[in-house]
MIMI-974282 format. One line per 10 residues: for each residue x, y, z of N, C-alpha, C, O. Coordinates in steps of 0.05 Angstrom, whole numbers. Layout:
# MIMI-974282
X,Y,Z,X,Y,Z,X,Y,Z,X,Y,Z  ...
This chain:
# MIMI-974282
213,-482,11,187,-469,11,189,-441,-1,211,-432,-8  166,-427,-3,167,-406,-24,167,-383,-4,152,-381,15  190,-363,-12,193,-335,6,164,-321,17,142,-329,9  167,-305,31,138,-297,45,147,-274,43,170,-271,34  130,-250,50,128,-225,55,117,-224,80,95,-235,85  132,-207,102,112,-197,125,104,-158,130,114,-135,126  79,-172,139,67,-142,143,61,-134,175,59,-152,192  59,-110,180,63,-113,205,44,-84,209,42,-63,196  34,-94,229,-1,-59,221,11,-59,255,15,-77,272  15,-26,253,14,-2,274,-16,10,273,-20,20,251
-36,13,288,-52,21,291,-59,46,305,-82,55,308  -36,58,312,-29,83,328,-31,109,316,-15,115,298  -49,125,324,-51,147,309,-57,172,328,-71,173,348  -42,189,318,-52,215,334,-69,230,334,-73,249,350  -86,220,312,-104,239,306,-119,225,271,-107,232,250  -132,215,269,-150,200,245,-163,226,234,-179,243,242  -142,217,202,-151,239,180,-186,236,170,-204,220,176  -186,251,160,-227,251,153,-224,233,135,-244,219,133  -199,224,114,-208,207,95,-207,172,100,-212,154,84  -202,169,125,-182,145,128,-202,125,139,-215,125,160
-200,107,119,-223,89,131,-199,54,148,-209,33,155  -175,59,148,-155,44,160,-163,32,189,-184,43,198  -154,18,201,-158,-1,221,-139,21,247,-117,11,251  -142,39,259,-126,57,275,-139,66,299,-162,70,293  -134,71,326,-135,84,349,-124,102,355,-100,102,356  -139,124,360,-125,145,380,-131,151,410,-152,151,424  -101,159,416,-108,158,456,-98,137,465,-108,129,486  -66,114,450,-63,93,459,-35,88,455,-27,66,450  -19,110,456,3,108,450,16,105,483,40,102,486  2,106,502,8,95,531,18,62,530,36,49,541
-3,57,511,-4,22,505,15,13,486,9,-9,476  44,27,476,54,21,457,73,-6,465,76,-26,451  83,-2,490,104,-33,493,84,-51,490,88,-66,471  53,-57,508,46,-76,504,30,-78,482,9,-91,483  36,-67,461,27,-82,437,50,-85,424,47,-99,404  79,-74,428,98,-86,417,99,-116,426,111,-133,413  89,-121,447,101,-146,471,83,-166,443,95,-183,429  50,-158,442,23,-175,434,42,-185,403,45,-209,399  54,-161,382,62,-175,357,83,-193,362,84,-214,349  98,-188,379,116,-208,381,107,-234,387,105,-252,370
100,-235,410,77,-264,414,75,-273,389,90,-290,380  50,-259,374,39,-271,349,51,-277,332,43,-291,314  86,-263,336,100,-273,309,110,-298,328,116,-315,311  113,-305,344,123,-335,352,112,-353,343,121,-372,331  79,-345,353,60,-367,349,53,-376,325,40,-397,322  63,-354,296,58,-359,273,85,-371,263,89,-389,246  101,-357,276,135,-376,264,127,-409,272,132,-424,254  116,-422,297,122,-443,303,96,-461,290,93,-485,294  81,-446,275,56,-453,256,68,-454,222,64,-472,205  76,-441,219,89,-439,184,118,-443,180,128,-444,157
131,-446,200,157,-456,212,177,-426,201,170,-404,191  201,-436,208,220,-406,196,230,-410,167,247,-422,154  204,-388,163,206,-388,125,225,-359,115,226,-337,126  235,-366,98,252,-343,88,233,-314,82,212,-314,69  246,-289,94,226,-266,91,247,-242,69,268,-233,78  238,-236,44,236,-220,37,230,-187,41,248,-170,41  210,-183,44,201,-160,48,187,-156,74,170,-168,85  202,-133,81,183,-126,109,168,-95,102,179,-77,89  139,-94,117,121,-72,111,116,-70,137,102,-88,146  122,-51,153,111,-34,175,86,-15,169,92,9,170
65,-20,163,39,4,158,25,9,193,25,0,215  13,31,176,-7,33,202,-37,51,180,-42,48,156  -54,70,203,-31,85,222,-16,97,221,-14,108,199  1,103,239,26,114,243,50,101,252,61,114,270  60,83,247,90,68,253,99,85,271,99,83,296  109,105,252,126,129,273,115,142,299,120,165,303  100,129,315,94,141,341,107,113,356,105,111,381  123,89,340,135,72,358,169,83,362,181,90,342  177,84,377,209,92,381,227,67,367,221,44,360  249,81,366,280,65,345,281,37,363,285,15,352
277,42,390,281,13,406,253,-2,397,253,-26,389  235,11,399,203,-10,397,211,-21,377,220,-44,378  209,-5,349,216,-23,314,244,-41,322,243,-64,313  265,-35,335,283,-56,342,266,-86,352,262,-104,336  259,-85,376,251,-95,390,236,-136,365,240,-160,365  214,-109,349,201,-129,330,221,-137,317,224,-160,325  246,-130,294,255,-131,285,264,-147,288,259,-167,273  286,-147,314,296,-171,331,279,-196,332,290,-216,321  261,-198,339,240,-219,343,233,-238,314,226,-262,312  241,-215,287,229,-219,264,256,-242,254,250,-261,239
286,-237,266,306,-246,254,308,-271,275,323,-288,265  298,-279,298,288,-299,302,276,-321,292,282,-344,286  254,-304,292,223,-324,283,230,-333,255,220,-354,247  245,-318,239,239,-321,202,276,-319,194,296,-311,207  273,-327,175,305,-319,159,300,-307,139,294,-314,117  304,-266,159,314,-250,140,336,-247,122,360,-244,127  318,-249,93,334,-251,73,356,-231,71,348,-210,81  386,-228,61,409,-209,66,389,-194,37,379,-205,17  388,-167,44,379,-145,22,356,-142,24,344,-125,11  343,-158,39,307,-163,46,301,-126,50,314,-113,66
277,-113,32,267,-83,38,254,-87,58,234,-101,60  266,-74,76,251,-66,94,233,-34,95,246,-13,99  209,-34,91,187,-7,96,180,-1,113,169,-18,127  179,25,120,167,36,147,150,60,144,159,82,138  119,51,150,110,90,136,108,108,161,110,100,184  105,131,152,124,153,174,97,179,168,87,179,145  90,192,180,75,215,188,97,236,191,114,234,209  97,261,169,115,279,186,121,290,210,142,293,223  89,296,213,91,306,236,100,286,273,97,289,297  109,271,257,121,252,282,138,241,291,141,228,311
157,252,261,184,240,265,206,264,292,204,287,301  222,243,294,244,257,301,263,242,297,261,218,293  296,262,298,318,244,287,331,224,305,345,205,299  322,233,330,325,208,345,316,178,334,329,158,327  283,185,333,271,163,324,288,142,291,294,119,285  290,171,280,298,158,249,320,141,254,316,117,250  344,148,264,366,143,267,365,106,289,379,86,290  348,113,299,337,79,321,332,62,297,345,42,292  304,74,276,302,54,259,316,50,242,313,27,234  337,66,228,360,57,207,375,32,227,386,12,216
375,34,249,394,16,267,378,-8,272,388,-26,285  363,-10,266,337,-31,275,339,-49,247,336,-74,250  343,-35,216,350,-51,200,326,-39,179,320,-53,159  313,-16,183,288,-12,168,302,17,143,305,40,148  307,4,119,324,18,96,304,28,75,314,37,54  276,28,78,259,50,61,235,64,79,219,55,95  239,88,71,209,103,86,196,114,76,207,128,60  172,117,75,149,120,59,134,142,71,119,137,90  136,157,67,114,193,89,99,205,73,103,218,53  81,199,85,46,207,78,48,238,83,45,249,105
53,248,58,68,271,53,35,292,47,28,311,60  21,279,22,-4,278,14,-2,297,0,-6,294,-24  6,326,12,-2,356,-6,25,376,4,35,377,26  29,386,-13,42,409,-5,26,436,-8,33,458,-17  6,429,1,-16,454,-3,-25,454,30,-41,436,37  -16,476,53,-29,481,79,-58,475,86,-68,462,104  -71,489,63,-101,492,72,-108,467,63,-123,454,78  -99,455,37,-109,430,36,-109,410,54,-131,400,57  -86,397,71,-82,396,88,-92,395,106,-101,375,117  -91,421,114,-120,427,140,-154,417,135,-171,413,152
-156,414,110,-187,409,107,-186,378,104,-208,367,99  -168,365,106,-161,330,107,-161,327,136,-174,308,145  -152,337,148,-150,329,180,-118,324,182,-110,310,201  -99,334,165,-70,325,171,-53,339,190,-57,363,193  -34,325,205,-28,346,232,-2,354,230,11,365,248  9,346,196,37,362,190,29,391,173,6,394,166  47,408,169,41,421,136,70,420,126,90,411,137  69,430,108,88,434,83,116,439,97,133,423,88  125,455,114,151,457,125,160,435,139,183,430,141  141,420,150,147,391,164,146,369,149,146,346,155
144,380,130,146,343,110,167,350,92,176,331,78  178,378,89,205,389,81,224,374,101,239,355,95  222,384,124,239,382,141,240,351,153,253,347,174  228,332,142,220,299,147,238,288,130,253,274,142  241,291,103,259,294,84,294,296,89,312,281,81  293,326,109,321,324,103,328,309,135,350,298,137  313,308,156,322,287,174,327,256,163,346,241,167  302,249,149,305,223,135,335,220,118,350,200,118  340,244,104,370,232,91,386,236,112,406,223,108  387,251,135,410,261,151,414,231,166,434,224,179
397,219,162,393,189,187,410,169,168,422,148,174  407,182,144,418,148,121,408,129,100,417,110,87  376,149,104,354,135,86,366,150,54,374,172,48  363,123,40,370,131,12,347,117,-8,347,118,-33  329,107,9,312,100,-7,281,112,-1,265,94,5  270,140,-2,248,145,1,227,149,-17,227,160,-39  207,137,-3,176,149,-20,167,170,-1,171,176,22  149,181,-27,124,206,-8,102,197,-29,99,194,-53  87,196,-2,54,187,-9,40,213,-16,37,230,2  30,216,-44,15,245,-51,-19,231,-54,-26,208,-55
-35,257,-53,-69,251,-59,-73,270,-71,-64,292,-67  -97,259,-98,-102,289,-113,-130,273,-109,-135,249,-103  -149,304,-118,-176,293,-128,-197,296,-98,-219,286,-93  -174,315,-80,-182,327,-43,-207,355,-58,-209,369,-78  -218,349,-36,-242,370,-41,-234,404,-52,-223,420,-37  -239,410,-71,-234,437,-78,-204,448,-95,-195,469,-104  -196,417,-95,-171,416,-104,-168,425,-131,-185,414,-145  -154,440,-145,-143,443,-172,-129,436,-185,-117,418,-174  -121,439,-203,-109,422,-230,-72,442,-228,-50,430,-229  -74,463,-225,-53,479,-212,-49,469,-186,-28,456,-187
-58,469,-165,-54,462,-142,-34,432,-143,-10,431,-137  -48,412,-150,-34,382,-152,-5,395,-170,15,385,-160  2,412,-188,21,405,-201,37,424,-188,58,430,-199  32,434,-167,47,451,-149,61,431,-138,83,423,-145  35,416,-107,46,400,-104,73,379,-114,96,378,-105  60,366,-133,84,357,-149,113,359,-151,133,347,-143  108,380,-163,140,401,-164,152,406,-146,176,407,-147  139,409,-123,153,413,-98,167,385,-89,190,379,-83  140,368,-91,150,331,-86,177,331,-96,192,322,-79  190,339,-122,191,329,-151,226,337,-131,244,321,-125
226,367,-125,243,373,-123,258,370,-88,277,382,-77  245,353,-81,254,334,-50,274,314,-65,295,311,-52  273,305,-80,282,278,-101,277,251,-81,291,232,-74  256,258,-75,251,224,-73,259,203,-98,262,207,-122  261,171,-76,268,150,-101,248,147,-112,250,139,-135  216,152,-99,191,146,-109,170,148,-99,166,140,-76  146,163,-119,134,170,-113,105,152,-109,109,133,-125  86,148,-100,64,144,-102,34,163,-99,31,172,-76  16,167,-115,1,182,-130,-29,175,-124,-44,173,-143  -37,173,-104,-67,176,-109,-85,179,-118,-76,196,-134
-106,178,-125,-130,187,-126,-156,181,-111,-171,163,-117  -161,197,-89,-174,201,-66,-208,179,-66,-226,183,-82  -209,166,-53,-228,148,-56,-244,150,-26,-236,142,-4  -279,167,-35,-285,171,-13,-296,144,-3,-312,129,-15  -283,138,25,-300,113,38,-317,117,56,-314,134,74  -347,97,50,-366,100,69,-354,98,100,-336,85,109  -370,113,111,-366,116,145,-337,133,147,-321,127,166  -332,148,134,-306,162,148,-322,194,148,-344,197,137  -309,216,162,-318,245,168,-327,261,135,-345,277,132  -310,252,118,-299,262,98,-324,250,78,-339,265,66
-326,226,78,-349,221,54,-373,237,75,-389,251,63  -375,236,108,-408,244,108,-404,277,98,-424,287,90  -383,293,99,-384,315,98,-389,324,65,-398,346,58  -379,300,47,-389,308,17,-410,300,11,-418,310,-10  -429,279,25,-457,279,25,-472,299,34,-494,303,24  -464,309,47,-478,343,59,-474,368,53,-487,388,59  -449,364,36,-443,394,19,-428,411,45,-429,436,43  -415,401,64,-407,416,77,-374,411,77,-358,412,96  -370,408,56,-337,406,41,-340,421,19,-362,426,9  -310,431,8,-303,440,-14,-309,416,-44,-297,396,-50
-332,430,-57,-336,403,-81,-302,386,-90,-279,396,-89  -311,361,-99,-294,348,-107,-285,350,-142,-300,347,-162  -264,353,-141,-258,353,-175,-280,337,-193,-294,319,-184  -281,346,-217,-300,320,-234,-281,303,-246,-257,299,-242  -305,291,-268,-274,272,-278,-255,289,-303,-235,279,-311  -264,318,-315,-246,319,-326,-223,328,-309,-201,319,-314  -226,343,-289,-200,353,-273,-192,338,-267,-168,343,-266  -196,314,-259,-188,288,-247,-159,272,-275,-137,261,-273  -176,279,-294,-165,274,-325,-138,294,-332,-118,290,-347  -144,314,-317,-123,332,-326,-105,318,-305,-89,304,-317
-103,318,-282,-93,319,-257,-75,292,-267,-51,292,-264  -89,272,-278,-72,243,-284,-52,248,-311,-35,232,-317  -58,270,-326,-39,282,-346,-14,293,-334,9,286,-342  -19,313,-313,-1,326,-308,20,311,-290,44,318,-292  9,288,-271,22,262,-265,43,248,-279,65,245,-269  36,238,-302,50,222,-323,63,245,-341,71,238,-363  65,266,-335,90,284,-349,99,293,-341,118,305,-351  92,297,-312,119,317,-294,141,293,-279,165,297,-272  128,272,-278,141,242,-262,158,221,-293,177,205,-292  146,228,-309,163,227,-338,185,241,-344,207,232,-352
175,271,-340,211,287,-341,224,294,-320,239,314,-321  220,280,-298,240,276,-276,256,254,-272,274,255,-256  249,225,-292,265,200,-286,246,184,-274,259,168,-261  222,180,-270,205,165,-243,194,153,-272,185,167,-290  197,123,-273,177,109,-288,161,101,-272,165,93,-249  136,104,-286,107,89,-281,106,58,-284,111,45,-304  101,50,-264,114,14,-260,76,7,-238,69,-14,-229  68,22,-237,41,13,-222,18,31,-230,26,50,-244  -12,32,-226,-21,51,-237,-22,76,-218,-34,97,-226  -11,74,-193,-17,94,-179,13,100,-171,16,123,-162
32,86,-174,68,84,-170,89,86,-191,93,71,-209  101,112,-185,124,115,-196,161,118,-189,170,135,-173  174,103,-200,194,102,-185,226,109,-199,227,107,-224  244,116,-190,273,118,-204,273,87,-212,259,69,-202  292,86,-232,300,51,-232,314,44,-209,328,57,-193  305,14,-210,305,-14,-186,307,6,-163,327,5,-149  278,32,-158,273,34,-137,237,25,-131,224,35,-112  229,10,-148,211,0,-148,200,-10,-116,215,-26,-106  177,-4,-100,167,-18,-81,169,-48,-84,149,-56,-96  182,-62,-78,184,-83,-82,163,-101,-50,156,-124,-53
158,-93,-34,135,-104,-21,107,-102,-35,92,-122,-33  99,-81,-49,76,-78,-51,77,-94,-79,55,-101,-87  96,-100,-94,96,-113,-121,89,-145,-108,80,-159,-126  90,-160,-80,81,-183,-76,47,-182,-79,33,-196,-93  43,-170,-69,8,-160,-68,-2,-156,-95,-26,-161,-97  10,-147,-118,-2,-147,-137,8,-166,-156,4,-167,-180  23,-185,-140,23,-208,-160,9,-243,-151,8,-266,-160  -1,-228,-127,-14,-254,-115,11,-261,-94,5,-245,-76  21,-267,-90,42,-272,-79,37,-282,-44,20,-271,-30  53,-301,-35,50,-297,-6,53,-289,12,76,-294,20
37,-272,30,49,-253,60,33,-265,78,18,-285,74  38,-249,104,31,-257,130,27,-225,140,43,-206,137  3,-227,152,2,-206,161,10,-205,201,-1,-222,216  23,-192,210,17,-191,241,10,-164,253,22,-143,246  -7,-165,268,-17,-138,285,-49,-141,282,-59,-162,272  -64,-120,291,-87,-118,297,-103,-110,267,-98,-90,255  -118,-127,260,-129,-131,239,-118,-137,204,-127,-137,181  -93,-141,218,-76,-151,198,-84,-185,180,-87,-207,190  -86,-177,157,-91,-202,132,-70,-221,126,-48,-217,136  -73,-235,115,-52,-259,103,-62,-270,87,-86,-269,83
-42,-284,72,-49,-300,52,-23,-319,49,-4,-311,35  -21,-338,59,-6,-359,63,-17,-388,55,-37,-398,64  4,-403,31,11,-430,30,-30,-424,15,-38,-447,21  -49,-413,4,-67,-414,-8,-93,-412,22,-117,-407,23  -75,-418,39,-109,-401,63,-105,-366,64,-85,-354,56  -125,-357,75,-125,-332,76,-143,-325,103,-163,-339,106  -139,-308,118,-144,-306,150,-127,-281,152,-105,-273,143  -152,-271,175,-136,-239,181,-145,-242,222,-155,-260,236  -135,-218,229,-138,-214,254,-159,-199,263,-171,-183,249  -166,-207,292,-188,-189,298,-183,-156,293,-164,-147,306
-193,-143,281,-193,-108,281,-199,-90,303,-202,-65,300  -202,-104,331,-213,-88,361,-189,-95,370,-177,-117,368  -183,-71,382,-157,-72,400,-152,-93,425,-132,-104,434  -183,-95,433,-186,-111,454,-178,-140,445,-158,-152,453  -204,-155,421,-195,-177,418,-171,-181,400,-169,-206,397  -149,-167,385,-129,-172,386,-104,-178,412,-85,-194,410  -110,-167,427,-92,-167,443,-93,-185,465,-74,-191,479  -123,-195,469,-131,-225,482,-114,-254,471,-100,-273,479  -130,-239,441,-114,-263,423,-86,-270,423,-75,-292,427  -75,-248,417,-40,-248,427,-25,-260,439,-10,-279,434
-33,-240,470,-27,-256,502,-33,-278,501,-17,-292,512  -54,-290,490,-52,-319,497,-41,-328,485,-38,-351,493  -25,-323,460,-9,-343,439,-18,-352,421,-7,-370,408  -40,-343,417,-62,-352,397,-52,-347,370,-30,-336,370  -65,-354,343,-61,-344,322,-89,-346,316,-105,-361,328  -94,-328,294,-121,-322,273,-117,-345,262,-96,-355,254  -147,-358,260,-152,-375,234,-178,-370,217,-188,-384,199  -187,-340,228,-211,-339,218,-215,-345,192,-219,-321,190  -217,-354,169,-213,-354,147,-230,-336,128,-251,-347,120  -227,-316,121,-230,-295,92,-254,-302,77,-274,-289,70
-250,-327,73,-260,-337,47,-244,-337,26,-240,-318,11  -229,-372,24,-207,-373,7,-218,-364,-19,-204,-348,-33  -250,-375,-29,-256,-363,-50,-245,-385,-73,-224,-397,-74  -272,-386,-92,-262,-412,-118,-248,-395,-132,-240,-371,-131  -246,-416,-148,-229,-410,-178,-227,-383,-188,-209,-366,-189  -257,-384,-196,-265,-365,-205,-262,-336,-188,-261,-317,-204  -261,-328,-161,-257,-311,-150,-223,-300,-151,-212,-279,-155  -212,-335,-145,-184,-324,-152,-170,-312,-165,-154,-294,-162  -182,-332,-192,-171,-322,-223,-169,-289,-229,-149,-275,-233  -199,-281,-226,-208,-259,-221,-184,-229,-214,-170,-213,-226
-193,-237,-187,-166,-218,-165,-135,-226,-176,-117,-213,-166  -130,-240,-190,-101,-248,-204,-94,-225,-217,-75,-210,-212  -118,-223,-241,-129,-216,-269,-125,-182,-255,-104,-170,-262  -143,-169,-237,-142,-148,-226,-121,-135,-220,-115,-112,-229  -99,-159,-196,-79,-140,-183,-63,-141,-209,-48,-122,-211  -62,-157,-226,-37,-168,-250,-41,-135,-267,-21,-126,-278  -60,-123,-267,-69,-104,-287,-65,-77,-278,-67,-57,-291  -59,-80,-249,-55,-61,-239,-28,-45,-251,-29,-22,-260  -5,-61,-251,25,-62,-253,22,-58,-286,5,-71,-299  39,-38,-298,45,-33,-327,48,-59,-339,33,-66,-358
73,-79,-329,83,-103,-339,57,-124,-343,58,-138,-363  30,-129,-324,17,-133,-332,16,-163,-324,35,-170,-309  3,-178,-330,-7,-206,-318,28,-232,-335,40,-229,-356  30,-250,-314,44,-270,-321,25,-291,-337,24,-314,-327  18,-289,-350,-2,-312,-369,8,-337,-361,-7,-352,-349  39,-348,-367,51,-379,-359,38,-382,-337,19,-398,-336  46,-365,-312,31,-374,-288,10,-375,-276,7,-385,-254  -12,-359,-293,-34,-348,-293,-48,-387,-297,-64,-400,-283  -35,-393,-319,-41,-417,-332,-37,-446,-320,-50,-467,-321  -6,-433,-305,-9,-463,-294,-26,-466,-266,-31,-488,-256
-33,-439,-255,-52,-441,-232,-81,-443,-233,-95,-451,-214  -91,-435,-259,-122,-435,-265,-126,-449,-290,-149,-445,-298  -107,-468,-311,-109,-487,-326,-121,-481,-346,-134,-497,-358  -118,-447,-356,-117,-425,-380,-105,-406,-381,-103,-396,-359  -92,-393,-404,-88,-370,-404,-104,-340,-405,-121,-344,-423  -108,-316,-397,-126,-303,-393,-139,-298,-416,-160,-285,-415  -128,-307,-448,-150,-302,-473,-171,-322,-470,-193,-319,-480  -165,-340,-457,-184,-369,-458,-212,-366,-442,-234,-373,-450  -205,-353,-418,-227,-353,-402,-240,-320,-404,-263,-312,-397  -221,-308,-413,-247,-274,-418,-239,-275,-445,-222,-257,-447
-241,-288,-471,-239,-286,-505,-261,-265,-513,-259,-251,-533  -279,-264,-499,-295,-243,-518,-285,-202,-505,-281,-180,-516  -285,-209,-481,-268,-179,-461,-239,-175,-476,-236,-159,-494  -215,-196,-463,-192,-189,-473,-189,-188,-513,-170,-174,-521  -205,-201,-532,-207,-198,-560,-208,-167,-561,-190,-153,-571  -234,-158,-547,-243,-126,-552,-228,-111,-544,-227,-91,-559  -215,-110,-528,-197,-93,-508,-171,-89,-526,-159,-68,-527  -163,-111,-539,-137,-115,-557,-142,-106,-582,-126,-97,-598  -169,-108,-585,-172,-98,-612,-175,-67,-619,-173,-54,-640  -182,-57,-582,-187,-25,-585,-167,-11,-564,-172,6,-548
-138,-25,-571,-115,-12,-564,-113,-15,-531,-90,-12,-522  -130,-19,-514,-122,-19,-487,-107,-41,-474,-96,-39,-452  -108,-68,-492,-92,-89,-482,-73,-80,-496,-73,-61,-513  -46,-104,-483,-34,-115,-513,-18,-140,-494,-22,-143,-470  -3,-156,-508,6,-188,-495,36,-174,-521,39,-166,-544  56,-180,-488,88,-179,-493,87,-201,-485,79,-205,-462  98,-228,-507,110,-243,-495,89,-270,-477,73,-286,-487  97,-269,-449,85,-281,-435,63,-263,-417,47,-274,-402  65,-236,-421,55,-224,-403,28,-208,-423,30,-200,-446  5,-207,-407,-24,-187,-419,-15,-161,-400,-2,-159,-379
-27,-143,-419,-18,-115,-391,-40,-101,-412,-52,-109,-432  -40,-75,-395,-60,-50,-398,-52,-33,-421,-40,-50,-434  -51,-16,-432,-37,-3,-446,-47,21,-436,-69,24,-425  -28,40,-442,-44,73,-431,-62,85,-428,-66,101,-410  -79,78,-449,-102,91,-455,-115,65,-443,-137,73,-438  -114,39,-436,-129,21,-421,-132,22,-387,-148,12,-372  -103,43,-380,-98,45,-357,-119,64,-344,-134,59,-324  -119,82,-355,-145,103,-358,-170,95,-350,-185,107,-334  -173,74,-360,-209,67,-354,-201,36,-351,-212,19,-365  -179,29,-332,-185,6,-319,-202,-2,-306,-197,-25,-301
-228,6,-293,-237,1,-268,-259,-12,-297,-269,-35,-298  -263,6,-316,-286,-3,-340,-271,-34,-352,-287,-51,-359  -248,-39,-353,-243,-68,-365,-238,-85,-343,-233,-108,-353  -238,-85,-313,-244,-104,-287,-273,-107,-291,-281,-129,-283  -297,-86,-304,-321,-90,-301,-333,-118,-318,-346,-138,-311  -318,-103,-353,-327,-123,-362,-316,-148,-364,-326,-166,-378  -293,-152,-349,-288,-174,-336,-308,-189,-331,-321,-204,-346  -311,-182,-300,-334,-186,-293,-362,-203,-299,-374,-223,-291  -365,-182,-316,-397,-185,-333,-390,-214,-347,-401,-235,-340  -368,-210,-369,-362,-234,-383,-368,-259,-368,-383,-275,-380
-356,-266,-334,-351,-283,-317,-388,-285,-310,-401,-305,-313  -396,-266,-303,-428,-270,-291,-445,-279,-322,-468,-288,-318  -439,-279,-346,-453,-283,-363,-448,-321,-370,-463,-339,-379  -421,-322,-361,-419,-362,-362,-432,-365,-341,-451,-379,-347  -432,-358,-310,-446,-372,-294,-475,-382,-290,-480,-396,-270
C-alpha cells in the first residue's frame, strides 16, 4: 500500500496571536495528558481502520506543540511506532513557539525521535511583534536557536511574516538578515493573510492598526526575499519556502502534491486511500469522540473530478518544480494542456508557464501573480460547465 504522512494538531496555546485564524485553546494546558491519552486512542482506532501502513513523515502543528513536555511527544511517538511502521529516516517535525521552549523540553523531544523544528520566529522586529500578539521577542527566538542546536537539532526552520501592519521594506530585510545569520536549514516566508474573524482583520477594518503595506511594498518585500535567500544558499523550492539542499520540508511537499496523510487531533484533516474527513474542531466533541474510540468519518466532500483536478493543478503550482503531468494524466485521463488549452497556451506564450519534460511549473514572473493564473484557471473550468 502507498506510504502515508501523519499529522498530528496540538491545539495548545498560551496566548492566540491577532492573526491566527488556527484551530487552538487557551487555559488548557491542565488538560495536556488527557489529550495526549484522546490522540493516542484515535491513533489506535485509525491504525486498526487503515491497518499498519508505512509512515513517512511526521508533522506535529498546532498551536503550540511545545507546551507538550519531551515525555508527552514521547508518549505519542511511542504509540505512533506501534500503530504504523515508522519508516528508518522518516522527518519527523515539530513546531515550537520561542517563547516556550526549554532545554529540558528540546532534549525529551530529540529523544522521542522528533529531528526537525520549525519556530514561529515571525519578526525580528520587538514592536512588530508586540502589535501581532507574540509572547517571544527577538532575544528569545535568538536564544531558541542556540538551545535547539545545543539539544542536536541540525535540521531547523524559522517561520518569518512580512506584509504585518506598518511594516517596511527595511524592516523585513532586517529581519531577514538577522534570520539569515541564525543559519537555519530553512526558511519559510510569508505573506500575512488577513482572516475573517480573527482580532487582527477586525482591527484593520477599523483603522485601529498600523496600515498594511500595499502591493508595491509587498513587491519590494518579495524582491528582497529572493535575493537575500539567493545569496545565502537557500533555494526557492516552494512559493513561500526556501531551503539549503535536500533540506527541503519534505512533509509539507506531500500536501502539495496531493499525496496521502492522516490527520490526528482536534480538528485535524485527512485525506486517505481517496476519502477525505477531518475531526470535530471543539475540544469537547473531540475528546468524546476519542474516549470512545471512535474515528471521524465526517466526510469533506471528496469532491468530482473537476474539483480535484483543480486543487492538483493549484498545490502542483505552488512548488517551483511544478505539476507531474504523467500523473496528473493517469489520474484525470489528460494532461494539464488538454483540459485548460486556452489558460495554459496564454500563460506559456507570456513567459509565466513553461513544461520541463514531464512537469508544467510557474516561471518567476508567473510565480508573482499566481493567485491571477489559479483564477483563470478557474474561469476557463466555469466557462465549459
Amino acid at each position: 500500500m502507498e506510504p502515508i504522512s501523519v499529522y498530528i494538531h496540538i491545539p495548545l496555546c498560551m496566548h492566540k496571536c491577532a492573526y491566527c485564524d488556527f484551530t487552538s485553546f487557551e487555559g488548557r494546558i491542565a488538560q495536556r495528558e488527557a489529550y495526549v491519552d484522546a490522540v493516542c486512542r484515535e491513533m489506535r482506532a485509525q491504525a486498526a481502520f487503515f491497518g499498519r501502513r508505512r509512515v513517512r513523515t511526521v508533522f506535529f502543528g498546532g498551536g503550540t506543540p511545545t507546551l507538550l513536555t519531551g515525555a508527552q511527544i514521547g508518549r505519542i511517538m511511542d504509540e505512533l511506532r506501534v500503530c504504523f511502521d515508522l519508516a528508518e529516516g522518516a522527518e519527523v517535525t515539530m513546531e515550537g513557539n520561542p517563547g516556550t521552549l526549554t532545554a529540558e523540553n528540546l532534549a525529551g523531544y530529540r529523544r522521542a525521535g522528533v529531528n526537525r523544528l520549525s519556530l514561529g520566529v515571525q519578526s525580528m522586529d520587538d514592536g512588530l511583534l508586540r502589535s501581532i500578539g507574540r509572547i517571544h521577542d527577538t532575544a528569545q527566538a535568538v536564544e531558541a536557536v542556540r538551545m535547539a542546536r545545543e539539544a542536536g537539532f541540525d535540521n531547523l526552520n524559522l517561520d518569518l511574516m512580512y506584509g504585518l501592519p506598518g511594516q517596511t521594506a527595511g524592516q523585513w530585510e532586517d529581519t531577514l538578515e538577522k534570520a539569515i545569520a541564525l543559519s537555519p536549514e530553512h526558511l519559510s516566508c510569508y505573506s500575512l493573510i488577513l482572516e475573517e474573524g480573527t482580532p487582527l482583520y477586525d482591527q484593520a477594518r477599523a483603522g485601529t492598526c498600523a496600515p498594511l503595506p500595499d502591493e508595491d511594498a509587498l513587491g519590494e518585500m518579495d524582491e528582497i526575499t529572493l535575493a537575500m535567500t539567493g545569496g545565502a544558499g537557500y533555494a526557492r523550492y516552494e512559493v513561500s519556502n526556501y531551503a539549503k539542499p535536500g533540506k527541503e520540508c519534505r512533509h509539507n511537499l506531500v500536501y502539495w502534491a496531493c499525496e496521502p496523510y492522516l490527520g490526528l487531533g482536534c480538528a485535524a484533516h485527512s485525506d486517505m486511500d481517496g476519502a477525505r474527513f477531518y475531526n470535530p474542531d471543539d475540544w469537547a466533541g473531540y475528546m468524546k469522540m476519542a474516549q470512545a474510540g471512535e474515528t471521524a468519518r465526517s466526510k469533506e466532500g471528496e469532491g468530482d473530478a473537476r474539483e480535484r483536478r483543480f486543487e492538483r493543478m493549484m498545490m502542483g503550482l505552488r512548488m517551483v518544480r511544478g505539476v507531474d503531468c504523467g500523473r496528473f494524466a493517469r489520474d484525470f485521463g489528460a494532461e494539464p494542456e488538454r483540459v485548460w488549452p486556452e489558460t495554459v497556451g496564454e500563460m506559456m506564450a507570456r513567459g509565466m508557464m513553461a513544461r520541463d519534460g514531464e512537469r508544467l511549473r510557474l516561471t518567476e514572473r508567473g510565480m508573482q501573480v499566481m493567485n491571477g493564473v489559479l483564477v483563470a484557471l478557474m474561469e476557463e473550468d466555469d466557462a465549459r460547465a
